[in-house]
N, C-alpha and C positions, 0 to 999 in steps of 0.2 A: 678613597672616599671617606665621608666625613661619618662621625657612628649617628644612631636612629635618631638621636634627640638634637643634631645640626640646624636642621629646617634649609640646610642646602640643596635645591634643586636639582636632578639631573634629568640632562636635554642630550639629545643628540642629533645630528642634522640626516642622518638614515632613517630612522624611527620618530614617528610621534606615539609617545609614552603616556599612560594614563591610569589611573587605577580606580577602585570599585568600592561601594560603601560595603560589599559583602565580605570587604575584608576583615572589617571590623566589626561591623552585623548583620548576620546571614540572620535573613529572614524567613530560610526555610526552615530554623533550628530556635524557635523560640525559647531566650530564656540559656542558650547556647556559654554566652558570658555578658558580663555587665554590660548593657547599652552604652556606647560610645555617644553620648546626644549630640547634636547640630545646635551651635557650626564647632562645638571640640572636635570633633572628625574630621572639618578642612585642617586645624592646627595639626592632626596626627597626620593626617595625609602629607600636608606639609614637610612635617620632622623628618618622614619615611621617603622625601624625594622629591615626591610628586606634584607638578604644578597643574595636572587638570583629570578630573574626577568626573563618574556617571551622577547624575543626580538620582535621589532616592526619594520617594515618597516621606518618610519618615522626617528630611530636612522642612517639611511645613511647603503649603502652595502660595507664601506672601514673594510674589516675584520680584519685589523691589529689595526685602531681604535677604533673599535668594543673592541678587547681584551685586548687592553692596557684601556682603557674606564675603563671597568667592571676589571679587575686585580688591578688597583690603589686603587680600592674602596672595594679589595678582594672579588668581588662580582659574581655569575654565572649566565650563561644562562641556564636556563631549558626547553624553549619549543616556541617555535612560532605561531601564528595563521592563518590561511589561509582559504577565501573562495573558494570553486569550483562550478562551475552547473554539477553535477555528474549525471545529470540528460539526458542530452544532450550526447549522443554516437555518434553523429558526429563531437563533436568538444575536446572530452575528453583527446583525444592522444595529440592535440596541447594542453590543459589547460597542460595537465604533463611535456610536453615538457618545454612548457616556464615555470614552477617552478624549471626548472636543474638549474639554477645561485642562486637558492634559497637553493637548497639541499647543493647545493656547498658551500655558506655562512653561512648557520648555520653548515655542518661540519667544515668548517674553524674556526668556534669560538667555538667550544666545544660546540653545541647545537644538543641534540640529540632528541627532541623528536619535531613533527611536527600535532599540533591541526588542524582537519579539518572539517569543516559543509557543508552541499549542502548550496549554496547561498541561501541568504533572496529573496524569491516572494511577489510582491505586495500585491497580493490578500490575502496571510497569514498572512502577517503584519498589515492588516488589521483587521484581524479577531485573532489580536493575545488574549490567554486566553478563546480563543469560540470556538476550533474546535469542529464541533458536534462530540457527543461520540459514533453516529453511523456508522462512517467512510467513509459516503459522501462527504465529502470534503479532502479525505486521498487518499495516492497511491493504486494503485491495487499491489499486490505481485507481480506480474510481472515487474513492475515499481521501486520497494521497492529493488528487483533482481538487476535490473539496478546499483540502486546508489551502493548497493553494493560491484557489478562485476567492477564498477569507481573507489571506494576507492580501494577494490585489488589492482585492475593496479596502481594508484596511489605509495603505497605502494611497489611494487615492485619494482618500478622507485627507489623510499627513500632509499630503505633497500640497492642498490647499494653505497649509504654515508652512511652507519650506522647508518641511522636515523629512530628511531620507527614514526609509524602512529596511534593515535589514534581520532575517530570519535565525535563528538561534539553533544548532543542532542540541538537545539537551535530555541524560540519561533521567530515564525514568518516566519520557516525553513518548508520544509517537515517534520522532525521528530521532532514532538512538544509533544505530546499526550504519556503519557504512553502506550496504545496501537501502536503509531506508533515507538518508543522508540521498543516496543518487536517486533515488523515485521521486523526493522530493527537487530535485534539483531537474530533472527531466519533465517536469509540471511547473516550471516556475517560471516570470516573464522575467528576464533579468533588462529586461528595459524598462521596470516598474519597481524591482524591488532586489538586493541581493543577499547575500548571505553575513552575519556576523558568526566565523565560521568558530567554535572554542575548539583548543585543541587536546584538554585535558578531554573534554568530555567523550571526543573522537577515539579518544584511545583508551578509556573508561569504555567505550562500545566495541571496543576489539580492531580500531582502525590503524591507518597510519597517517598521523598528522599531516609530517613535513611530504609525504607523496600527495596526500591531499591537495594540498597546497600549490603543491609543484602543478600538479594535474589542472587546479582549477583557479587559480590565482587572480584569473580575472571577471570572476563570480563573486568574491569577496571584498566587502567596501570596509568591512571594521571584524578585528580580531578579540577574543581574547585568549590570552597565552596563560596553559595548566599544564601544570607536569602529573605526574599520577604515580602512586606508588604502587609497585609492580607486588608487591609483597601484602600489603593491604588488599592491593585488587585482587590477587587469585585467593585471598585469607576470604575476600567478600565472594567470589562465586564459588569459595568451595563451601562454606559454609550456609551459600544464600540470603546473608543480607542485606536488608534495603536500602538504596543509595541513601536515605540519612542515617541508618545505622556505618553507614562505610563513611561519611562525611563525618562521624565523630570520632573514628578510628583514626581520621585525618589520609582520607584515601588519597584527596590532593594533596602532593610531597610539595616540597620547598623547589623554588625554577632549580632546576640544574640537576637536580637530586632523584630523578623518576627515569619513568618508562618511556613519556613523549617525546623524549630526544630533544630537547630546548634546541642546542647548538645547531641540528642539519634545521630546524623550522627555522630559526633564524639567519641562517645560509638562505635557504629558499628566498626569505621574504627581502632581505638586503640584493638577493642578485636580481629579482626582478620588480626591487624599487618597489615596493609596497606604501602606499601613500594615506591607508586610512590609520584611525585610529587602532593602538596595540593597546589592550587595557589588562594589567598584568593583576594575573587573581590567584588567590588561593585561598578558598572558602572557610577555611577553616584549619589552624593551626595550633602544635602544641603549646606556645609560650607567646610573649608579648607582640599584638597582631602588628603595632608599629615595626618592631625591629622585623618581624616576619619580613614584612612589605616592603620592608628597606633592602634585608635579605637579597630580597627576590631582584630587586632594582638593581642591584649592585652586582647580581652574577650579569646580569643583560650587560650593563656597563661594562662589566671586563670586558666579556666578548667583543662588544662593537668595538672598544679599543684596540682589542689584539684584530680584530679583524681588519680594522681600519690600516693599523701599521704593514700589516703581510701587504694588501691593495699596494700601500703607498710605497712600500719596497719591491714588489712585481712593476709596478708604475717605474720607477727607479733604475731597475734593471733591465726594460724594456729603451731604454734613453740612450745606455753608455753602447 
């Protein structure tokens, strides 16, 4: 593989690959490190591999800039992020409402799929990596209905631009906990809407990714792929700090390098052909967020390669 500053692409024909402006600025950490501005961001995304990225708020709402941006750099959009409080039925119609300029903009740019989480609560984030496993601190199913019955509607709104919705599991969120992870899934029409399932986060809740996965692989229309540091993470619920106090301790490791198990999730997602987008993240790292990114691209790449070879040698020896 070519080092971070290449600007060589890497593609695979098992995976569609993509990566995130939060790689370079989480905008849950204001101030975190120097803003990356738009479009220098497509140029690092670029050096780092990657030919197609989520759009961010911060790259500006001029859609013809937007396209000419990412087409110089033959680059695409694949999905954007959005907080809602889908929790709140009084104010749900206005949250949909004021995302129309947003549906409008990513249909203007070729971006069709739209990431969505209940907003971050204080008292969760606090308690992020601790929710008890007896579901005292979790929705009531009636509650869990709600969010629900919000992303539907949601979703309806979208599907009017051609734009898929899929739900975000996210620590510090309502749906943290693999338990709370299945209530919501057990409330949800997956002929309206499915899941953008993360797997660091999954396992930042005490889950297990690749069975996840395994389990519900056809609930899932777009990924994204986190490893977690296992040493961070029990450093954060022994000590009880907030998921961005543990995001600046860098609780998401480097792909390959954690507790998620990269290689069986990516076993998983190759043997039953996963077709949506993989957007590879890591929120927040120790040193240069390009080479991180690049990093990360490049343990996946091995893997598909060696995996690719074992197939075509099994294939091989199935013949003579």
């Amino acid at each position: 593989m070519d080092d971070a500053k290449s600007g060589t692409v890497t593609t695979h024909p098992l995976l569609h690959l993509a990566t995130a402006p939060a790689n370079w600025n989480n905008n849950d950490i204001p101030g975190w490190r120097p803003l990356t501005p738009f479009p220098r961001v497509l140029d690092e995304m670029l050096a780092a591999g990657y030919g197609a990225t989520e759009y961010d708020a911060s790259f500006g709402r001029d859609d013809m800039v937007l396209r000419i941006e990412a087409s110089q750099r033959g680059m695409t959009w694949c999905g954007s992020y959005q907080w809602v409080d889908f929790l709140d039925a009084g104010t749900i119609n206005a949250s949909i409402q004021a995302l129309e300029p947003t549906f409008t903009l990513l249909d203007g740019i070729g971006c069709r799929h739209l990431i969505v989480a209940d907003s971050l609560r204080p008292h969760r984030v606090a308690m992020a990596g601790n929710v008890p496993v007896n579901g005292s601190q979790s929705l009531s199913r009636d509650q869990v209905q709600l969010i629900a019955d919000s992303v539907h509607r949601l979703a309806e709104a979208a599907g009017h631009h051609d734009i898929a919705v899929h739900y975000h599991n996210h620590v510090g969120s309502w749906i943290e906990t693999p338990d709370e992870v299945e209530a919501l899934i057990d409330c949800l029409d997956f002929g309206a809407v499915d899941l953008c399932f993360d797997t660091g986060h999954y396992a930042y809740g005490g889950g297990d990714a690749a069975a996840f996965i395994r389990e519900h692989h056809a609930r899932i229309g777009y990924l994204h792929l986190k490893d977690v540091d296992p040493a961070v993470l029990a450093a954060s619920r022994r000590e009880g700090l907030t998921f961005i106090e543990a995001l600046k301790r860098i609780v998401f490791s480097p792909i390959g390098e954690g507790a998620a198990d990269i290689p069986s999730i990516l076993s998983v997602l190759t043997a039953h052909g996963f077709a949506g987008w993989i957007v590879v993240e890591q929120d927040t790292c120790a040193g240069d967020a390009t080479a991180t990114a690049r990093a990360n691209l490049d343990f996946i790449a091995r893997w598909l390669q060696r995996h690719t070879e074992t197939m075509l040698s099994r294939e091989g020896g199935h013949t003579r």
